[in-house]
N, C-alpha and C positions, 0 to 999 in steps of 0.2 A: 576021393578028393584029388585035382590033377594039382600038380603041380606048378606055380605061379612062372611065369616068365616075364622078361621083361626085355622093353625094347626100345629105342629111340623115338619119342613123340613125331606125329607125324601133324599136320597142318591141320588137315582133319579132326586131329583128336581134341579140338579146340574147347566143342560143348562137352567133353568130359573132363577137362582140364577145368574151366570156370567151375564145374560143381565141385569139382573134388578141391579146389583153390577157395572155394564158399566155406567146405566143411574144415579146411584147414585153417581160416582166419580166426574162426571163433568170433564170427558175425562182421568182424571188419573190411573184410572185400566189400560184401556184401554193402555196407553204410557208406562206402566211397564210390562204388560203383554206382550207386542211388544218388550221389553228387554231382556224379557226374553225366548222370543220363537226360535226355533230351524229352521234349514232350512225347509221349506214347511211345518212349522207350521203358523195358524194364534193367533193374539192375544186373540181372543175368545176361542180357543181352551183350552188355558194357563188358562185362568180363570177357565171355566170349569173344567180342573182337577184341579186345587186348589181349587175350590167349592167341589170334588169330597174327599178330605184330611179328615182325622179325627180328626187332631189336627189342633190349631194354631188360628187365630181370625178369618179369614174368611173360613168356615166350616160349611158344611150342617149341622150338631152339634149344630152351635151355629144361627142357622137358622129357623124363623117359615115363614110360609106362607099363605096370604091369596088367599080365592078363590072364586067365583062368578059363582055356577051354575059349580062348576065341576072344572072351568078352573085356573089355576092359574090367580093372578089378582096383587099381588106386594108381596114383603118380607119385613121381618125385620131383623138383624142381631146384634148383640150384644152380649155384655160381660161386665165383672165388673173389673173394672181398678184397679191392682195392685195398696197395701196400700202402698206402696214401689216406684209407678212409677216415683214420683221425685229424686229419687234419680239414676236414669237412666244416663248414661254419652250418648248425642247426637249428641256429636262433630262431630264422624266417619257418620253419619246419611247423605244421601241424602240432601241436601237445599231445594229440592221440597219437599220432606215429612215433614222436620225439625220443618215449622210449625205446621203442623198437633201433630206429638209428642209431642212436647212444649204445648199445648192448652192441650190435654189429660192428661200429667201430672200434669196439675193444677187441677184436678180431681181424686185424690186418691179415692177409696172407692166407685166410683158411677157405675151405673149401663149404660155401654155407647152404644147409640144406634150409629151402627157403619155403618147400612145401613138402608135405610125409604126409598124404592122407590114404585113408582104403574105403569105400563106399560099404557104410551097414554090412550088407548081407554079404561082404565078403571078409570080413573081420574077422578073428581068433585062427586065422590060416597059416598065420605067419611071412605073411603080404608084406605086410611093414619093416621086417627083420633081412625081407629081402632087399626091397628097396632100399633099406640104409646098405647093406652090402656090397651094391651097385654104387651107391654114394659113394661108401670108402673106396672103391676101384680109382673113379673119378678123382677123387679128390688125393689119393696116391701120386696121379699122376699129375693132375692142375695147380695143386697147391700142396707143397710141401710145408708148410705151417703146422696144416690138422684138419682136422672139421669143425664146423661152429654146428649150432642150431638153438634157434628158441622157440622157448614153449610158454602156453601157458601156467603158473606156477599149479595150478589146484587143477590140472587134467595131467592126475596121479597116473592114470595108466599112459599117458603119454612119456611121461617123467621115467619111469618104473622101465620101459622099454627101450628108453637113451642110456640110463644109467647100465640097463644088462647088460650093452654094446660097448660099454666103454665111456660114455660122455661121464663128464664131472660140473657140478654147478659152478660157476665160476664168477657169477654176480649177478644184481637182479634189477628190476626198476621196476615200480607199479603203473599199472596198468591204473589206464584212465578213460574215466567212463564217458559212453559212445551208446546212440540209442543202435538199439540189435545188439549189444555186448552179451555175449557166452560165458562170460569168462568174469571173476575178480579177481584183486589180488595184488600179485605181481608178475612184469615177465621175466623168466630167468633164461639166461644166457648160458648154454654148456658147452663145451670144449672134451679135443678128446688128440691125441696125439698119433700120429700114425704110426703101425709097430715096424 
């Protein structure tokens, strides 16, 4: 087994970014990107040129990746949450995403890992354990707060592998159903302090 590396998304890595940002939604990229798609477009398609954007939170930019032996093997994505974001007015906001905002807001200043996935067959490698280590770097240096990240509450091996690292739950909000939903529940919001 080689060892994982990892490296600054590149423009290109667009179509691995959209899946791996599909697997990390827990179906909701996936149900907005379908919103947003045009006739004989598919919803992957949408992602991928929004992977493709230079601005905005989900952006090859704000994108590292790792790889195993050449190939892509999972990403990370993040950014550092407006010192300002509580004071965001949510009202007009989607109720499916409502949550998601609301939990991020309780997060001014941290460094929020906004995707953590690893493709199947490269899973139990320790992929994931990298790329939050890569996170903490980033976020050492961009945001002196901490880390955020949310998860879904009942994707225990997701939960299980924040808490190894350090993360603490710190509140939650339920999740609100959406057709393609992976997920029930709630979403919880954890926090982790840099050492």
């Amino acid at each position: 087994m080689s060892t994982p590396s990892v490296r600054p998304a590149r423009f290109q890595d667009a179509t691995h970014l959209a899946a791996l940002v599909d697997i990390a939604g827990e179906g909701l990229a996936t149900y907005f990107w379908g919103q947003m798609a045009g006739i004989g477009q598919s919803p992957f398609e949408i992602g991928r040129i929004r992977a493709q954007r230079d601005e905005g939170a989900f952006t090859w930019r704000n994108a590292h990746v790792a790889e195993v032996d050449g190939e892509v093997a999972g990403a990370l994505i993040g950014y550092r949450i407006a010192d300002d974001a509580a004071d965001e007015d949510l009202s007009e906001m989607s109720e499916i995403v409502r949550p998601l905002a609301e939990l991020e807001a309780l997060a001014p200043g941290h460094w929020y890992v906004n995707v953590l996935a690893v493709f199947p067959e490269f899973r139990g490698r320790g992929i994931g354990t990298v790329l939050l280590a890569r996170a903490d770097e980033i976020g050492r240096r961009d945001a002196p707060a901490g880390m955020a990240i949310i998860v879904a509450g009942d994707n225990e091996g997701a939960v299980r592998l924040y808490q190894k690292v350090g993360y603490r739950i710190v509140a939650r909000r339920p999740v609100f159903p959406f057709p393609g939903n992976r997920r029930g529940g709630d979403w919880l919001l954890l926090t982790k302090a840099h050492p």
